[in-house]
Each structure stands twice: as C-alpha cells, then as structure tokens.
Jmol script that loads the backbone (N, CA, C; Angstrom):
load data "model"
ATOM      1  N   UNK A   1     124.926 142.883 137.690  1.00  0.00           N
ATOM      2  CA  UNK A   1     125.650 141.701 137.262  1.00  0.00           C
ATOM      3  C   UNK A   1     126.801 142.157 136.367  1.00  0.00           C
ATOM      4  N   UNK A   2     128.041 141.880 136.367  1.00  0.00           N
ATOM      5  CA  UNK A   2     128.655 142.087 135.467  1.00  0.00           C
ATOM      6  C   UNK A   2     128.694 141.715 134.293  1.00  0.00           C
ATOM      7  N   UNK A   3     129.271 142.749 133.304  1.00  0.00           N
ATOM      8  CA  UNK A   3     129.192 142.330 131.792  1.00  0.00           C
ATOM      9  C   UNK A   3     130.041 141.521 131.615  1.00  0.00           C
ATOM     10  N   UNK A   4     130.934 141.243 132.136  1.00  0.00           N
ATOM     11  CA  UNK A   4     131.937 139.509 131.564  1.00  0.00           C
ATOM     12  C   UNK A   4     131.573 138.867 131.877  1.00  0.00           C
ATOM     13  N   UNK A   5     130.136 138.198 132.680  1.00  0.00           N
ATOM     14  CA  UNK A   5     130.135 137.412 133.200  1.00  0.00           C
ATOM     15  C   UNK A   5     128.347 136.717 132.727  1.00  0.00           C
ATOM     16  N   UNK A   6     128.125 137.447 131.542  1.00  0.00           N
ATOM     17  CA  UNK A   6     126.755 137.079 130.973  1.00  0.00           C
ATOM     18  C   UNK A   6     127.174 137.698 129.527  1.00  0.00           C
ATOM     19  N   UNK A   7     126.393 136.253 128.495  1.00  0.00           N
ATOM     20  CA  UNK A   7     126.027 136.989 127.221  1.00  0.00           C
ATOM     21  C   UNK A   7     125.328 137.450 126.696  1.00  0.00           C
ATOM     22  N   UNK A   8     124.510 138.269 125.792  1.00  0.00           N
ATOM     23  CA  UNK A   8     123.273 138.640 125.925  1.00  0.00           C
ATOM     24  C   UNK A   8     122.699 138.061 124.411  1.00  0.00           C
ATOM     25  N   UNK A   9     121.707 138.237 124.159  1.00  0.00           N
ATOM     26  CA  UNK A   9     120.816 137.421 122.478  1.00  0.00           C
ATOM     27  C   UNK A   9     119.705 138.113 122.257  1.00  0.00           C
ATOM     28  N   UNK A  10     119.857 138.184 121.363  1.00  0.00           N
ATOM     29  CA  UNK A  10     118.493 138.552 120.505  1.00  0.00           C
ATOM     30  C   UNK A  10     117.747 136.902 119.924  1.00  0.00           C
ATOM     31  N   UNK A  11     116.658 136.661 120.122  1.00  0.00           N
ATOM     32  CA  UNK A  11     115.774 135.426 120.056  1.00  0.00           C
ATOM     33  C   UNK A  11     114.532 135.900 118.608  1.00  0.00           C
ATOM     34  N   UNK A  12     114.989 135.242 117.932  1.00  0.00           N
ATOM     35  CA  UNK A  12     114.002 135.625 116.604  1.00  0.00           C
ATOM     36  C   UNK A  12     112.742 134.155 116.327  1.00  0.00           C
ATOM     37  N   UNK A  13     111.532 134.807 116.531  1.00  0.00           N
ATOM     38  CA  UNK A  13     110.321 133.353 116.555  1.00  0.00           C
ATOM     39  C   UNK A  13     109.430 134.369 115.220  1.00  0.00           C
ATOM     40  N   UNK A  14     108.452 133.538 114.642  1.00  0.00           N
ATOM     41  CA  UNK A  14     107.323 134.260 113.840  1.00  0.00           C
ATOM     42  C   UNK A  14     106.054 133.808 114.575  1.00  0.00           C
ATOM     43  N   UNK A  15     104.653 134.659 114.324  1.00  0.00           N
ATOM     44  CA  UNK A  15     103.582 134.231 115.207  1.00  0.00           C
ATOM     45  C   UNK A  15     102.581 134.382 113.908  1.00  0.00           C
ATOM     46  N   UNK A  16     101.529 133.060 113.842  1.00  0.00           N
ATOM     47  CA  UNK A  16     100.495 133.425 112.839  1.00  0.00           C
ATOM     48  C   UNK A  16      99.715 134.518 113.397  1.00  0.00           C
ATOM     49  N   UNK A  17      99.318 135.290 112.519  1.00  0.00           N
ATOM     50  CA  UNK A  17      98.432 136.447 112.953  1.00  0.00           C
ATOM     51  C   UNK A  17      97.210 136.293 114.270  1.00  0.00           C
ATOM     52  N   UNK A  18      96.828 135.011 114.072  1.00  0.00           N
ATOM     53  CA  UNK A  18      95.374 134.811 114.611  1.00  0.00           C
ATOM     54  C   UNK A  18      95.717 134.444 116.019  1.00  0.00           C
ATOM     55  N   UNK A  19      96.914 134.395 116.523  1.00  0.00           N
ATOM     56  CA  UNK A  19      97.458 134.263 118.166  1.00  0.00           C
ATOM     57  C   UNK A  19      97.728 135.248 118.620  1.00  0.00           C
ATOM     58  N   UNK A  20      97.738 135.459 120.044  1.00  0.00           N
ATOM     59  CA  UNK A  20      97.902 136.617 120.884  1.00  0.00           C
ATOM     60  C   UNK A  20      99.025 137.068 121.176  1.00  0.00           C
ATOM     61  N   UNK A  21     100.267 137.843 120.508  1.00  0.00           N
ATOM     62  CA  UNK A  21     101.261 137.884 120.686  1.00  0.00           C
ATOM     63  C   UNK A  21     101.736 138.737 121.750  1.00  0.00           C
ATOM     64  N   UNK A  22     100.653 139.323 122.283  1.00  0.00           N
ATOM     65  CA  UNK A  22     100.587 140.473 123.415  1.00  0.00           C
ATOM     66  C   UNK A  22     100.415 139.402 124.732  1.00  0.00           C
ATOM     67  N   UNK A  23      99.442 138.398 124.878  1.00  0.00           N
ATOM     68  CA  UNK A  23      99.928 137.124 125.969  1.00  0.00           C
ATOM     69  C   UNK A  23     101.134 136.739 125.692  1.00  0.00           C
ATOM     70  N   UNK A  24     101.226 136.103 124.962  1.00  0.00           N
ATOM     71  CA  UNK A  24     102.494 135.206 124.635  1.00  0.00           C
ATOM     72  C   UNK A  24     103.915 136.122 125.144  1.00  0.00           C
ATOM     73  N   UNK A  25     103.835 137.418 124.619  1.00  0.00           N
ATOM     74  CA  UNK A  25     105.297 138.343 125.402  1.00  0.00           C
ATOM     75  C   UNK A  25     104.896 138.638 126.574  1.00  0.00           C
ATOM     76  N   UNK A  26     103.586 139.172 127.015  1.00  0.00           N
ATOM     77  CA  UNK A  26     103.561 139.106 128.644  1.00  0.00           C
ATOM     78  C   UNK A  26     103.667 137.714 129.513  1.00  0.00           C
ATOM     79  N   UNK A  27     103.274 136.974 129.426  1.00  0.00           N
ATOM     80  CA  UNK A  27     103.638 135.495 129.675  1.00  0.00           C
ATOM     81  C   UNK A  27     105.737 134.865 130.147  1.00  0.00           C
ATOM     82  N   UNK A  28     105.887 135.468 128.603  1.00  0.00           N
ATOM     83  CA  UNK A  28     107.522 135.476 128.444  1.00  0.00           C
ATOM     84  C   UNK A  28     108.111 136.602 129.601  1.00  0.00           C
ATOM     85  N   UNK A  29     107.978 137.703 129.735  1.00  0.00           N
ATOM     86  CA  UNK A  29     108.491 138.831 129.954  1.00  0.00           C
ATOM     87  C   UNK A  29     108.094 138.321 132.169  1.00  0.00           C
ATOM     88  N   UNK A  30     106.777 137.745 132.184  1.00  0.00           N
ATOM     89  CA  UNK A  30     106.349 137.594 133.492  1.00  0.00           C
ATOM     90  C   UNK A  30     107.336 136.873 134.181  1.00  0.00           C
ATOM     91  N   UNK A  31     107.736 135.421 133.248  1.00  0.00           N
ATOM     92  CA  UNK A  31     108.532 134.463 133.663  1.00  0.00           C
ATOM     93  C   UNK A  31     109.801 134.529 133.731  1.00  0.00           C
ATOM     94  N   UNK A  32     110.028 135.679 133.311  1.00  0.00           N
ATOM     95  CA  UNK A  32     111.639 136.031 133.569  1.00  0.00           C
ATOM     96  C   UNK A  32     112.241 135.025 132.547  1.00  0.00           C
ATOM     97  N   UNK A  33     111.816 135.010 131.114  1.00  0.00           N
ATOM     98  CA  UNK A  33     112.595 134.116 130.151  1.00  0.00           C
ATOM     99  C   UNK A  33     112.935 135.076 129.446  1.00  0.00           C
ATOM    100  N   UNK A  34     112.422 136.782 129.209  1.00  0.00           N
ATOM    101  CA  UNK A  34     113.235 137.558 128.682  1.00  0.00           C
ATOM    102  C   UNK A  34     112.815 138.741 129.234  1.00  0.00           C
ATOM    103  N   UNK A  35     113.429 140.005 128.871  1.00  0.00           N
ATOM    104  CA  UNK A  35     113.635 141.315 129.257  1.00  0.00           C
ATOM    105  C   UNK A  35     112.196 141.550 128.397  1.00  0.00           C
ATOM    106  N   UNK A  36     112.752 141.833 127.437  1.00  0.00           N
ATOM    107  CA  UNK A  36     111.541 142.611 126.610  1.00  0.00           C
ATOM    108  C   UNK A  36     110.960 141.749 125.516  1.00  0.00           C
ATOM    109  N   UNK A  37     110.155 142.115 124.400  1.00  0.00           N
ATOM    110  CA  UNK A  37     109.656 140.850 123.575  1.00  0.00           C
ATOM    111  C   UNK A  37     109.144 142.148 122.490  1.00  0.00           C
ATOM    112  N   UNK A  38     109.758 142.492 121.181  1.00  0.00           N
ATOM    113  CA  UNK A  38     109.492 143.152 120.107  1.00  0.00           C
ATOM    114  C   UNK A  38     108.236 142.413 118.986  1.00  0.00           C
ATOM    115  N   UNK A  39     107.190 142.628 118.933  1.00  0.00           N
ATOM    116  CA  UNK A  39     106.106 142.188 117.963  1.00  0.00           C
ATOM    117  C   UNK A  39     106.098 142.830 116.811  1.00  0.00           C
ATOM    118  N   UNK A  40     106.390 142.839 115.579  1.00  0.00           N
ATOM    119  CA  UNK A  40     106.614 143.762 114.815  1.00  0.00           C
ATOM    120  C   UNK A  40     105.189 143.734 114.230  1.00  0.00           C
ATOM    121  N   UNK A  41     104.657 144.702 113.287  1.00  0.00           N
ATOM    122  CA  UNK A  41     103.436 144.298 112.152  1.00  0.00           C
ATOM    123  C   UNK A  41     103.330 143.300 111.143  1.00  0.00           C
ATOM    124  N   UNK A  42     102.280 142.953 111.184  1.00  0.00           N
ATOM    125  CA  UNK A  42     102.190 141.748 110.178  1.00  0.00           C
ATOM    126  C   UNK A  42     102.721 141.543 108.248  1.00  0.00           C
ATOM    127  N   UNK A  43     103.532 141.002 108.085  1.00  0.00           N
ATOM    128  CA  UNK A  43     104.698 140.471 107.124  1.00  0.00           C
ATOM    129  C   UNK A  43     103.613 139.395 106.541  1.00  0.00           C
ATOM    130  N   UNK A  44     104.625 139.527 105.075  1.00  0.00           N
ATOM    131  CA  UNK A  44     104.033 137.886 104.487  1.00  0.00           C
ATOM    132  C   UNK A  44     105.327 137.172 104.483  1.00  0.00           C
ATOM    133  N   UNK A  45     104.987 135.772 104.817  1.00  0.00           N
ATOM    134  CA  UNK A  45     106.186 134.991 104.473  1.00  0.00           C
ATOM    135  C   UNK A  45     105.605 133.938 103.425  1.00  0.00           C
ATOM    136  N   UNK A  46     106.679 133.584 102.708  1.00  0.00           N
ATOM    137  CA  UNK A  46     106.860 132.462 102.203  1.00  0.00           C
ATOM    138  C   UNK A  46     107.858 131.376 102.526  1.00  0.00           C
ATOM    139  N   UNK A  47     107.606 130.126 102.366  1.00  0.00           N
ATOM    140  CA  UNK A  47     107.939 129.283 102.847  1.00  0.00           C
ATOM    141  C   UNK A  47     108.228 127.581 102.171  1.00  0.00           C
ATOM    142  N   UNK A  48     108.772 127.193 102.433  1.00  0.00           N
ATOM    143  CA  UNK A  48     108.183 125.676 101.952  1.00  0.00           C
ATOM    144  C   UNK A  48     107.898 125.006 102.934  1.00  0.00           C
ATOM    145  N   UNK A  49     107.240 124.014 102.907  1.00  0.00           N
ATOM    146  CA  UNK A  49     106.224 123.353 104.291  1.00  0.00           C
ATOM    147  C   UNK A  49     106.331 121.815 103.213  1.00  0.00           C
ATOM    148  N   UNK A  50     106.500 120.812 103.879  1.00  0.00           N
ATOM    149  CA  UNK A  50     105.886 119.579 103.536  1.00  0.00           C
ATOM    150  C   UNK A  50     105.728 119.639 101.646  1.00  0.00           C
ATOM    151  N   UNK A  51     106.957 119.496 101.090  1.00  0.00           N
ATOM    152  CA  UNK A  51     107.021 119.793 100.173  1.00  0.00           C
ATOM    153  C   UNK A  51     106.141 120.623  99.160  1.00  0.00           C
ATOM    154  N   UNK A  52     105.213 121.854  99.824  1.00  0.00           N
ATOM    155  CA  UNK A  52     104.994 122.567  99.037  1.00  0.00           C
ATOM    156  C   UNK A  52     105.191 124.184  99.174  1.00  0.00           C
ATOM    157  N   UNK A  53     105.273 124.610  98.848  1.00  0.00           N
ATOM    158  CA  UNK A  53     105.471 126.349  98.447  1.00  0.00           C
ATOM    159  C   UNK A  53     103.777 127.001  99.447  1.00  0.00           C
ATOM    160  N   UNK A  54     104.272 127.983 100.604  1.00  0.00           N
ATOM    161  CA  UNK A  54     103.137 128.358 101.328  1.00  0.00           C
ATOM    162  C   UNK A  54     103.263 129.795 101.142  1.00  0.00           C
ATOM    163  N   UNK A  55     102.442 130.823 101.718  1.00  0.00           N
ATOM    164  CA  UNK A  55     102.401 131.844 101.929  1.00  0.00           C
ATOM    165  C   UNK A  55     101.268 132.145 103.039  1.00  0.00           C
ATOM    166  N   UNK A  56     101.614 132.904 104.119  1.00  0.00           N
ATOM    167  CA  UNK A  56     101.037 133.424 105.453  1.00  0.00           C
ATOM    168  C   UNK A  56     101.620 134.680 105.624  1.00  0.00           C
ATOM    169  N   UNK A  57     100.571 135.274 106.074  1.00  0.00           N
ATOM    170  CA  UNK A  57     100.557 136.625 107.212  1.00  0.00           C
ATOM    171  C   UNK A  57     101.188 136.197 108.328  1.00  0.00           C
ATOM    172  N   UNK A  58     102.665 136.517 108.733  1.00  0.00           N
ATOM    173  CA  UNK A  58     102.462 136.452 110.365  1.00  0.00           C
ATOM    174  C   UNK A  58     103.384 137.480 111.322  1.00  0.00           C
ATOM    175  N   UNK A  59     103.529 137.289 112.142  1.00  0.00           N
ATOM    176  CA  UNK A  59     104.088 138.706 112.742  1.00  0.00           C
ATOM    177  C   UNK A  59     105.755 138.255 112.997  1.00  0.00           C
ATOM    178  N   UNK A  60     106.759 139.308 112.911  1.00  0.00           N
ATOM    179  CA  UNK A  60     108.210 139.212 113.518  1.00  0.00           C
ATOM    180  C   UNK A  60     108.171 138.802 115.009  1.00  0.00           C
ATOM    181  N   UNK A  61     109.098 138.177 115.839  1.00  0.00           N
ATOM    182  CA  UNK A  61     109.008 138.594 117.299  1.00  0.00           C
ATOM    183  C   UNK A  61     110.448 138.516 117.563  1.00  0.00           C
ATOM    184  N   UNK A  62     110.707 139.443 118.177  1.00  0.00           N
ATOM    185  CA  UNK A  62     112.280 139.711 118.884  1.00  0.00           C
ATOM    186  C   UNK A  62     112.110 139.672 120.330  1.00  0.00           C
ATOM    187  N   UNK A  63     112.969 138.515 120.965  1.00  0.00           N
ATOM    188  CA  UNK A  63     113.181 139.008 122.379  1.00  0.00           C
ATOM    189  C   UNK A  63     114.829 138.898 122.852  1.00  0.00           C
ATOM    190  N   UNK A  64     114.539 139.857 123.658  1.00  0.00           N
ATOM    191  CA  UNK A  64     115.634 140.045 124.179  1.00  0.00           C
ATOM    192  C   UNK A  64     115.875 139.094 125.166  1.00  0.00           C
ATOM    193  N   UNK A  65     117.164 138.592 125.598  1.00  0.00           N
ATOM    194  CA  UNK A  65     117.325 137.216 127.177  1.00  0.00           C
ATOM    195  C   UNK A  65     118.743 137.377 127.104  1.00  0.00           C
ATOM    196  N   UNK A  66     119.361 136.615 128.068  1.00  0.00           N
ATOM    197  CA  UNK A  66     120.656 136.107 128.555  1.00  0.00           C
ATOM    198  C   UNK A  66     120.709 134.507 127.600  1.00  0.00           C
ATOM    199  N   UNK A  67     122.116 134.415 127.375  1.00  0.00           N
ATOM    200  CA  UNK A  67     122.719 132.979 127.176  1.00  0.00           C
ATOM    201  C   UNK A  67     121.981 132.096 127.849  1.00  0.00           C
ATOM    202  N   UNK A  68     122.147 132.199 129.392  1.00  0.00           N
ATOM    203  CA  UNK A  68     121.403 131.334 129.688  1.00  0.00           C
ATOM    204  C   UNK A  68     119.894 130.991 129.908  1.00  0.00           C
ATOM    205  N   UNK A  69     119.502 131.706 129.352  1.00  0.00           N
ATOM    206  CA  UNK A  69     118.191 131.326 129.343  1.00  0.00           C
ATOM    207  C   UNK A  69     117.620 130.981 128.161  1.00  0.00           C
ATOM    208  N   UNK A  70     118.810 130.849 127.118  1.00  0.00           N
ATOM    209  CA  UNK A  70     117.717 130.366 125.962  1.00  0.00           C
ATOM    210  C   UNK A  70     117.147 129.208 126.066  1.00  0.00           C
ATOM    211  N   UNK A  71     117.913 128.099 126.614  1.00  0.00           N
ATOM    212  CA  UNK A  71     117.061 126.479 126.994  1.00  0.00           C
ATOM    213  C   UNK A  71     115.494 126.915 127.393  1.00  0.00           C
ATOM    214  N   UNK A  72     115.470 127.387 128.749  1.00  0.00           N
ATOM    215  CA  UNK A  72     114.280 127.557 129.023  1.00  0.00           C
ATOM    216  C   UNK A  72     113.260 128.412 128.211  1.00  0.00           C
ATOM    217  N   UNK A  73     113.724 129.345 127.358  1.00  0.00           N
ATOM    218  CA  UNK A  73     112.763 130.217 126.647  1.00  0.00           C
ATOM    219  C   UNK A  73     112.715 128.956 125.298  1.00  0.00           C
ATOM    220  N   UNK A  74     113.722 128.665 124.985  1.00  0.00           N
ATOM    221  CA  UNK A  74     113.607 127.484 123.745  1.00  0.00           C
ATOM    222  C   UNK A  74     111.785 126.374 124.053  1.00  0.00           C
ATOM    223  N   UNK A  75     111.807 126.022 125.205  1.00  0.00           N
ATOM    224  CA  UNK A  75     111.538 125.212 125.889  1.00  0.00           C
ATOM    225  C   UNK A  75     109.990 125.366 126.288  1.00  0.00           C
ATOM    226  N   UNK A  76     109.636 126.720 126.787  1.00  0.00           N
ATOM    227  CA  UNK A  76     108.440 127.467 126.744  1.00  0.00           C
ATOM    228  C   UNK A  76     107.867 127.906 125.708  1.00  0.00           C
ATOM    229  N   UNK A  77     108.425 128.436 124.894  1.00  0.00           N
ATOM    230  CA  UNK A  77     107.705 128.492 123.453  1.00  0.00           C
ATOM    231  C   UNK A  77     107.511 127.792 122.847  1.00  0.00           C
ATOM    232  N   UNK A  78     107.958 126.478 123.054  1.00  0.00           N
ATOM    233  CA  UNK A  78     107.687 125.353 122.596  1.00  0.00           C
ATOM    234  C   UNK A  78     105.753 124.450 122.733  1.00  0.00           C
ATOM    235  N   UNK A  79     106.057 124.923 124.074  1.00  0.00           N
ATOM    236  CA  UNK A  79     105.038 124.670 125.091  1.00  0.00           C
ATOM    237  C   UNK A  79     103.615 125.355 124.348  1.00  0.00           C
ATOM    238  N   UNK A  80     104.422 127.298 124.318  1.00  0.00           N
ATOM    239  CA  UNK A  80     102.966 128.301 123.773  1.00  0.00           C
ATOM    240  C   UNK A  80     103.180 128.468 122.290  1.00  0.00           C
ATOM    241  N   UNK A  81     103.960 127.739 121.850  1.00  0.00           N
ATOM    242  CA  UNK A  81     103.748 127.994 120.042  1.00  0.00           C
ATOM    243  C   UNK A  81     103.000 126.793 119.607  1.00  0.00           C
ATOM    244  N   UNK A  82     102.271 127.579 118.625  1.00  0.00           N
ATOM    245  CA  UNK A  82     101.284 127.025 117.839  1.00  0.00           C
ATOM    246  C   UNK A  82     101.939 125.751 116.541  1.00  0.00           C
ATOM    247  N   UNK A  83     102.993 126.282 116.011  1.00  0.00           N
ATOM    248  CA  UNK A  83     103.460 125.573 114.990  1.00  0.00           C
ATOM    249  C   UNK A  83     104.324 124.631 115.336  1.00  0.00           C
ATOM    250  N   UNK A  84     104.275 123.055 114.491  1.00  0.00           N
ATOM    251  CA  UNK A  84     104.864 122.399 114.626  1.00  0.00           C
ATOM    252  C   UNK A  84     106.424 122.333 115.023  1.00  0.00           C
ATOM    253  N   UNK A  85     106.935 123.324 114.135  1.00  0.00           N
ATOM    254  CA  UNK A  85     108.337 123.879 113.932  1.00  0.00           C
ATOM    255  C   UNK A  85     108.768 125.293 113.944  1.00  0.00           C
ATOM    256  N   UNK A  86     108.686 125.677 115.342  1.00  0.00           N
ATOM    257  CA  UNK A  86     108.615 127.432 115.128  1.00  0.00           C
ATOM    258  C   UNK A  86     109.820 127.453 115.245  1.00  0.00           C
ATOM    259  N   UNK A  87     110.313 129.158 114.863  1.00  0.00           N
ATOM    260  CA  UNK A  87     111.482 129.201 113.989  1.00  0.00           C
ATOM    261  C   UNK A  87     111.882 129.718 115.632  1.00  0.00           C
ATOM    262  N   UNK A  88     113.244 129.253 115.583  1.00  0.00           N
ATOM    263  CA  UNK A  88     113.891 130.035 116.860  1.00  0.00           C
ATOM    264  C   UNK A  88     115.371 129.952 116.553  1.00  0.00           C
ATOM    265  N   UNK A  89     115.761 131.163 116.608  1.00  0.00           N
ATOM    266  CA  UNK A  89     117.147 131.789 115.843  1.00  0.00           C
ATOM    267  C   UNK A  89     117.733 132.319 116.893  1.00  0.00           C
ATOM    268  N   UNK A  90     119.254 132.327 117.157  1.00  0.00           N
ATOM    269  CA  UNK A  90     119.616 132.802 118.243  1.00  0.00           C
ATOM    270  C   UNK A  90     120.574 133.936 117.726  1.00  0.00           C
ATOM    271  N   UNK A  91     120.635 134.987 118.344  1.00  0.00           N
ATOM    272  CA  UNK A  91     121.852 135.875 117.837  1.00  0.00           C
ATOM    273  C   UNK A  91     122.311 136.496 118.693  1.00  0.00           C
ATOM    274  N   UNK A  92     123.682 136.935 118.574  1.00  0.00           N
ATOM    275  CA  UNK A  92     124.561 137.327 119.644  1.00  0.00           C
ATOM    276  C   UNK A  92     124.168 138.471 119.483  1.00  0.00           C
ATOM    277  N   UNK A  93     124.306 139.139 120.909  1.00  0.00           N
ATOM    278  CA  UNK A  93     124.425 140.705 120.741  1.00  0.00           C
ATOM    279  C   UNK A  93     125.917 140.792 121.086  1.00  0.00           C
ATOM    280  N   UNK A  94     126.589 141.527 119.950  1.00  0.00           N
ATOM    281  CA  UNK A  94     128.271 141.420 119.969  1.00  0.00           C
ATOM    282  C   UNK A  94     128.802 142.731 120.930  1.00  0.00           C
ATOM    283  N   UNK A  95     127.712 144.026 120.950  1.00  0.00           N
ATOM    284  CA  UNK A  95     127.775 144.973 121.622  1.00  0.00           C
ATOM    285  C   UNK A  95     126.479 146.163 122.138  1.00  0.00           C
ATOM    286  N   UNK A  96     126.903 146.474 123.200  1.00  0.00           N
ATOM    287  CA  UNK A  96     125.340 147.209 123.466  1.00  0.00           C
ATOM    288  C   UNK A  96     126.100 148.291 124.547  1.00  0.00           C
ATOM    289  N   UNK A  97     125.073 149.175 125.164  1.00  0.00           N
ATOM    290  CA  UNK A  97     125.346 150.069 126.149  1.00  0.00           C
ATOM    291  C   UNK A  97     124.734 149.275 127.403  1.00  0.00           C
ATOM    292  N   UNK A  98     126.020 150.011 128.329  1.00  0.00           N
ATOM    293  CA  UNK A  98     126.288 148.730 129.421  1.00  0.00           C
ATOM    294  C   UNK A  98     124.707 149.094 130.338  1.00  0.00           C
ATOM    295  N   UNK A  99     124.253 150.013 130.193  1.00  0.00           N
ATOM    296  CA  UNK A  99     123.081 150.160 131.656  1.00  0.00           C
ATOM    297  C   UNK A  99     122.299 149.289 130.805  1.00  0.00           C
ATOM    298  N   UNK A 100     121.986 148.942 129.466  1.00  0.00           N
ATOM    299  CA  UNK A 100     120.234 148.234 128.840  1.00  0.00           C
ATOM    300  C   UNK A 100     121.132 146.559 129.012  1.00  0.00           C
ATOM    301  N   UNK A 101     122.292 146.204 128.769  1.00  0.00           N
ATOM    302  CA  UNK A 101     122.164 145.062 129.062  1.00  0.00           C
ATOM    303  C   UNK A 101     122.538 144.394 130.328  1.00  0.00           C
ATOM    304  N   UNK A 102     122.730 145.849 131.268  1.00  0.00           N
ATOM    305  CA  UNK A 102     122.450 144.885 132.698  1.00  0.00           C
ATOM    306  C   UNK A 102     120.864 144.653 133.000  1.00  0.00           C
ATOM    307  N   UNK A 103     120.321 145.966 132.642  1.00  0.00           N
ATOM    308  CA  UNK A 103     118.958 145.991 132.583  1.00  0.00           C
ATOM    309  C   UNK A 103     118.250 144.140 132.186  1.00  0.00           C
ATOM    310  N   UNK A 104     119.002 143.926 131.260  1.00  0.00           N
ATOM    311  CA  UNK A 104     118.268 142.751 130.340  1.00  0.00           C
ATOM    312  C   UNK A 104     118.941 141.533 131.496  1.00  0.00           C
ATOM    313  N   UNK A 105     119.520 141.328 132.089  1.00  0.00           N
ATOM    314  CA  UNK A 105     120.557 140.453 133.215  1.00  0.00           C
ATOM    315  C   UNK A 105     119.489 140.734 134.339  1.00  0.00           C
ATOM    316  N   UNK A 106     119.251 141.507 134.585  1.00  0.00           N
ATOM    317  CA  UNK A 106     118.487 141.934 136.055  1.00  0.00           C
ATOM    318  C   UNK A 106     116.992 141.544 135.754  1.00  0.00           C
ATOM    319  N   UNK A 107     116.460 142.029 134.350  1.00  0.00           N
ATOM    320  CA  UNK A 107     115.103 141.678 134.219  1.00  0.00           C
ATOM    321  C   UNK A 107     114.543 140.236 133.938  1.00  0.00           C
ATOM    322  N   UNK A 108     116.009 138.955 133.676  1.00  0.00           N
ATOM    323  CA  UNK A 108     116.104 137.755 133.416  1.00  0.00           C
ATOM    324  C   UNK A 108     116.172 137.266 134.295  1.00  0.00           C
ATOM    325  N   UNK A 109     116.865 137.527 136.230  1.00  0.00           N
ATOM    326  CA  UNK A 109     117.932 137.256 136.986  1.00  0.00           C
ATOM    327  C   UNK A 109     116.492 136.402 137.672  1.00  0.00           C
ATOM    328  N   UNK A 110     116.881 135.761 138.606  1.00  0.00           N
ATOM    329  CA  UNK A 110     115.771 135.736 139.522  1.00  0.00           C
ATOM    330  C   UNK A 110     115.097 136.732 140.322  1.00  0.00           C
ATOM    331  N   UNK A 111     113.958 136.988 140.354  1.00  0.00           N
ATOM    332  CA  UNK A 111     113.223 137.585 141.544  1.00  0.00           C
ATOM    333  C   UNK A 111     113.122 138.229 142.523  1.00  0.00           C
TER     334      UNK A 111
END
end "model"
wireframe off; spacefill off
backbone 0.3
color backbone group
C-alpha cells in the first residue's frame, strides 16, 4: 500500500490487572483492528473517578492500526473493555521506516 495514501497511530487504552490482556490483543490483532498490541507491566495509576481520588494497578496497552481503523477498533474495545470509560488516545505516528508501516497497512488491510 502506499505511504501517501494511509496514516498510521499509535492507540493508547489501560487494562485492570485482573483481565486478559493477552485475549483482548489476540482478539484485536485476529480482527485485523491492529498490527500489533504492546501490554506493558503493571503501573499504578491515579485518578479521579466520580468525584473521588482512586488508585489501581493496571497495565499500559499500545496498539498499533491505520487512520482508518480507529472507528472500528474505538468501537470493539468498547464492546471488550471492562470500564465504563476506557481511555482511548489517538496519536499520530509523524514518522517511521517505510517496510514496518506497510507491514502495519497490510496486517490491518483486508484478508
């Protein structure tokens, strides 16, 4: 696919510890909503929730996708996330090496 002709993102979600984040990225990664899916080790966050001050264990998750697919990955995690309001952050990838983000175009593309 050509590179002018797709954008690429980094997709930032958090997972409470006690979910399967190893389904949840194979799941993602099966459906062709992203290339790859980064789980980092478990973090504390803090937070405010419903006007009070929280603190949880939960894990980073990075995935990699195309522009267009954030609707549908927006959309599915919606579906497999646990929290009312999971965090979903979008970020440009402004530059990369051209074979990993056709890679990420081809592993998104259809079938």
């Amino acid at each position: 696919m050509p590179r002018d002709t797709v954008e690429y993102v980094l997709v930032l979600t958090t997972l409470p510890l006690n979910l399967d984040a190893s389904a949840l990225a194979r799941t993602l990664v099966e459906e062709r909503l992203v290339a790859c899916v980064n789980v980092l080790p478990p973090m504390q966050s803090t937070y405010r929730w419903k006007e009070e001050v929280e603190q949880e264990s939960e894990r980073q998750v990075i995935m990699k996708t195309t522009r267009e697919r954030i609707s549908a990955l927006q959309t599915r995690l919606g579906e497999l996330h646990p929290y009312d309001v999971p965090e979903f952050i979008v970020v440009p990838i402004l530059q990369g090496s051209e074979a990993y983000l056709s890679w990420i175009a081809e592993s998104t593309g259809p079938g």
